[in-house]
C-alpha positions in Angstrom: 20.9 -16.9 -7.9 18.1 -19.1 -8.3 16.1 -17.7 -6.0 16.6 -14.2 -8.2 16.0 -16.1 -11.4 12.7 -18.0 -10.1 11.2 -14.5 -8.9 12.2 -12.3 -11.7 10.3 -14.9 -13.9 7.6 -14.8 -12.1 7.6 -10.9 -12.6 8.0 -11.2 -16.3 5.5 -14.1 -16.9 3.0 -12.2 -14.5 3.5 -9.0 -16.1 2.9 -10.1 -19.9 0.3 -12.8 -19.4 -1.4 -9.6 -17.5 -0.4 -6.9 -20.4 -1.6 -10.1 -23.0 -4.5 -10.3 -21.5 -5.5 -6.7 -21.0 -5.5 -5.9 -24.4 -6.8 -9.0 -26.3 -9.9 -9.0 -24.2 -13.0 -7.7 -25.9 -14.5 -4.5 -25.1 -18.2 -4.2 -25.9 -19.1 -1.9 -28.8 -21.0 1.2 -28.0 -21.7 5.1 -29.0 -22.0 5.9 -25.4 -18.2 7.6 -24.4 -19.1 6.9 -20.6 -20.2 2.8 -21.4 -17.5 2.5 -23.6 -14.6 3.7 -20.9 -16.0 1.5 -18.2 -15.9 -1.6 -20.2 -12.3 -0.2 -21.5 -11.3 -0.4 -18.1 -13.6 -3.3 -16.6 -11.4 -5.5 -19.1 -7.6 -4.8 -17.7 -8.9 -5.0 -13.9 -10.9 -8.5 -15.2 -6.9 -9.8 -15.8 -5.5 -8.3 -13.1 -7.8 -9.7 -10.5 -8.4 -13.2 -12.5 -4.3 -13.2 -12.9 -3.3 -12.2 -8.9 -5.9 -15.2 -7.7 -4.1 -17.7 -9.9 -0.5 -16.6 -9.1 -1.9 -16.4 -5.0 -2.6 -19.5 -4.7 0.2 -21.2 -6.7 2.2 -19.6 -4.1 -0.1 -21.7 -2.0 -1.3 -18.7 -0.3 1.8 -17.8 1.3 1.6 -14.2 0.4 -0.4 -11.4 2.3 -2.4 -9.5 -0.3 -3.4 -6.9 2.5 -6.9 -6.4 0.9 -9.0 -7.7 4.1 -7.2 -5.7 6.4 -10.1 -3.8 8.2 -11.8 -2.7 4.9 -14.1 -0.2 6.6 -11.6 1.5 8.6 -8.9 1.7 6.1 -11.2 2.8 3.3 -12.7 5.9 5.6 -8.6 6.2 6.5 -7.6 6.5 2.9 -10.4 8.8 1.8 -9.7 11.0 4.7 -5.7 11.1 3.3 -6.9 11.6 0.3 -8.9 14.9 0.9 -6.4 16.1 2.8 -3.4 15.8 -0.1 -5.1 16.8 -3.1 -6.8 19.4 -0.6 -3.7 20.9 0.6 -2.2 21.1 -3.1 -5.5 22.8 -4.5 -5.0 25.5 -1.5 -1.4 26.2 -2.3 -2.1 26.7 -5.7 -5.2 28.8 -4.9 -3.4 30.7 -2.3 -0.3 32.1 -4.4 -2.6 32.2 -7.1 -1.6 29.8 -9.7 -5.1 28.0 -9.5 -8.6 29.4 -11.1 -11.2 27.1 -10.8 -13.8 28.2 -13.5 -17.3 28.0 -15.0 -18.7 24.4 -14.5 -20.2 22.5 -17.6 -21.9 19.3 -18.1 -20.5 15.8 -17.9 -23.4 13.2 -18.7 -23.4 9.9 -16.3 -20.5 11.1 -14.2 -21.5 8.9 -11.5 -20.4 6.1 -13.9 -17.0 7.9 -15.1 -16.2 8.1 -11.7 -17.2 4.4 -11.5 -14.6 4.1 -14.0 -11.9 6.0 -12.3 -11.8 3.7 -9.4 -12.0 0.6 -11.4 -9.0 1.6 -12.9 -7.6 2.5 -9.7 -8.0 -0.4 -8.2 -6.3 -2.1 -11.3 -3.1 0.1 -11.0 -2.7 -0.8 -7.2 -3.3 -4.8 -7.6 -0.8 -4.7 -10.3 1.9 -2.3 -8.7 1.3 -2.6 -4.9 -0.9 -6.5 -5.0 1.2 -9.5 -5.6 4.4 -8.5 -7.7 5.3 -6.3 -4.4 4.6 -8.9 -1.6 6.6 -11.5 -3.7 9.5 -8.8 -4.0 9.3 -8.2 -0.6 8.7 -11.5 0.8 11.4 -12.8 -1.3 14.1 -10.3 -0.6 13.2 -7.0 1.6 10.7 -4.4 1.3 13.2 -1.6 -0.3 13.8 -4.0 -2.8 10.1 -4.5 -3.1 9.6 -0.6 -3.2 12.2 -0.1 -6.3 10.4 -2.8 -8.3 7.4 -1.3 -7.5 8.4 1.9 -8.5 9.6 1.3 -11.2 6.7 -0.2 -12.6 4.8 2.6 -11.5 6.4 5.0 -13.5 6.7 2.9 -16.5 3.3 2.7 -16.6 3.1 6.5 -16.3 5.4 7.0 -19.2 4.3 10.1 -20.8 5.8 11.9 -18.0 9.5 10.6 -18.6 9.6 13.1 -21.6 8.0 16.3 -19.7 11.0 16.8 -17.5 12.3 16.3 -13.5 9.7 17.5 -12.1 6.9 15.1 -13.7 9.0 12.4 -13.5 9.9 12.8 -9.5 6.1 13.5 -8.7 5.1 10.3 -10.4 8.4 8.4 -8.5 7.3 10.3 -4.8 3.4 9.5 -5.2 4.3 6.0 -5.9 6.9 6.1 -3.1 3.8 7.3 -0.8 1.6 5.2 -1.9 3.4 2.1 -1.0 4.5 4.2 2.5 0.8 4.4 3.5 0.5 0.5 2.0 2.7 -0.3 4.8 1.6 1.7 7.5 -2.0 0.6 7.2 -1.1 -2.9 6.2 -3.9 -2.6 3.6 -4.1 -2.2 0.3 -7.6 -0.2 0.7 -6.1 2.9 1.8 -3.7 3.8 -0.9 -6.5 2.5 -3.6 -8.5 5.2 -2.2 -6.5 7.9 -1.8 -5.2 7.2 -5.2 -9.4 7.7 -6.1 -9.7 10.8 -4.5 -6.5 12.3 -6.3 -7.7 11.0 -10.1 -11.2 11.9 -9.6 -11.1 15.2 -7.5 -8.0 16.2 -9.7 -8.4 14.7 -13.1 -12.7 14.3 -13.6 -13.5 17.0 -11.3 -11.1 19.9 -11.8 -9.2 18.3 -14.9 -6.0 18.7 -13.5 -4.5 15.2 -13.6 -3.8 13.4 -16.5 -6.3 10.5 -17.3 -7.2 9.0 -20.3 -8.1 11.2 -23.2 -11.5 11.0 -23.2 -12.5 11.3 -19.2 -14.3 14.7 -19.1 -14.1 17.2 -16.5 -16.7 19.0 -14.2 -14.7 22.1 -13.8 -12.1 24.2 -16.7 -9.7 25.0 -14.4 -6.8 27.0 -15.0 -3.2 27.1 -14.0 -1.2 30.4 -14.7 1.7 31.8 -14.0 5.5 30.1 -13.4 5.6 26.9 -14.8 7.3 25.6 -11.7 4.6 26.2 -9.4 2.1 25.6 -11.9 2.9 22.7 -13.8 2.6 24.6 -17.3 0.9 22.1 -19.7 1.0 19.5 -17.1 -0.7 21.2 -14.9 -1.3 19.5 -11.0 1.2 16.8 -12.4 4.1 19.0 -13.1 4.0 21.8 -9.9 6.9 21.5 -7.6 4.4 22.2 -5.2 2.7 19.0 -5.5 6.5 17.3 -5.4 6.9 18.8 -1.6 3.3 18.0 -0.6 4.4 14.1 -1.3 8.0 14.3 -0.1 6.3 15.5 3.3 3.7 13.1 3.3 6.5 10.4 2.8 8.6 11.3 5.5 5.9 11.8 7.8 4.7 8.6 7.8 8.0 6.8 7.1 9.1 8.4 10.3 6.0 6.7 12.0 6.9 3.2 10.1 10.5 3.5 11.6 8.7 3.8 15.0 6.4 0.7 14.8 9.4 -1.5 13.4 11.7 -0.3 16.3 
């Protein structure tokens, strides 16, 4: 019982210092929409990283953060995932022709909205997947782990709770996968990137997936048709499609976690 209290404090105290933090933090003033975003999201990835380093080493170390874990390789190994998920939901959509990809029109500085993507990428993996998980799961059990992480996940996704099942259960099943490929690679570099490749292919370039309001996108794309397969308003991020996409992705490579642990 203590064990439960000592670590669920942690999680709270970790959690608001981190939420504090994140939004007292001063963002620079300026006209420019692309400056302003990446300071916007330089500021909550500042706290996360500052606030994981502290809470590391008061746990003298003890806990594998699983960001050195052959960077090169796992980075070119989530990318490559990456591509291949948001690739094989673009083609199923495109193929029973739920999908129009449309007239391009200009974003200026999208290198650096892109920039900003992955910055806050990065921050939504260190905080969901960095040291809260590996204190779960060092402390109790990696399902364990998993549900917290979840959960947080989808709490910090939490326009989707009101949009219906479908939302909701791709939001629960990318997390799910997510910390699935965490585990298989045993580095956090490859979920980070694949997590890139989906918000920027989907959100900046096609403007599919839900960022924040004011990330532009490269492409008007359209989804049509059954609202199911679709998404409807929601686009990528409410298709059933994308739902089975991740449900196989999980078992596939749960099936191949089973076989390393056995």
């Amino acid at each position: 019982m203590k064990k439960l209290s000592l670590t669920l404090a942690k999680t709270l105290i970790f959690f608001i210092i981190w939420a504090i933090l994140a939004s007292v933090l001063p963002i620079p003033q300026t006209t420019n929409d692309a400056i302003w975003r990446f300071w916007a999201e330089v500021m909550p990835f500042v706290a996360i990283v500052g606030l994981t380093g502290v809470f590391w080493l008061m746990e003298r170390r003890k806990l594998p953060l699983y960001l050195t874990s052959h960077p090169i390789k796992n980075t070119l190994y989530g990318i490559g995932l990456g591509s291949v998920w948001i690739g094989v939901v673009i083609a199923l959509l495109m193929v029973t022709g739920k999908m129009t990809i449309g007239n391009q029109q200009p974003v200026t500085m999208l290198w650096l909205w892109l920039v900003s993507a992955f910055i806050n990428t990065v921050m939504q993996e260190l905080l969901v997947r960095g040291y809260l998980y590996q204190l779960w799961k060092n402390n109790y059990s990696w399902p364990i782990a998993v549900v917290i992480s979840t959960g947080l996940f989808t709490l910090m996704h939490g326009g989707a709770l009101g949009a219906g099942v479908i939302p909701v259960l791709n939001i629960v099943t990318m997390s799910l996968m997510m910390t699935v490929i965490l585990e298989y690679s045993s580095s956090l570099m490859a979920p980070i990137m694949m997590h890139f490749i989906w918000n920027s292919v989907g959100g900046i370039i096609l403007g599919s997936v839900s960022l924040a309001d004011d990330y532009p996108h490269l492409y008007q794309t359209i989804l049509t048709g059954n609202d199911l397969l679709s998404g409807g308003v929601l686009k990528m991020e409410g298709s059933l499609i994308v739902l089975l996409v991740n449900v196989l992705f999980i078992v596939y490579f749960g099936y191949f976690i089973q076989k390393q642990r056995t």
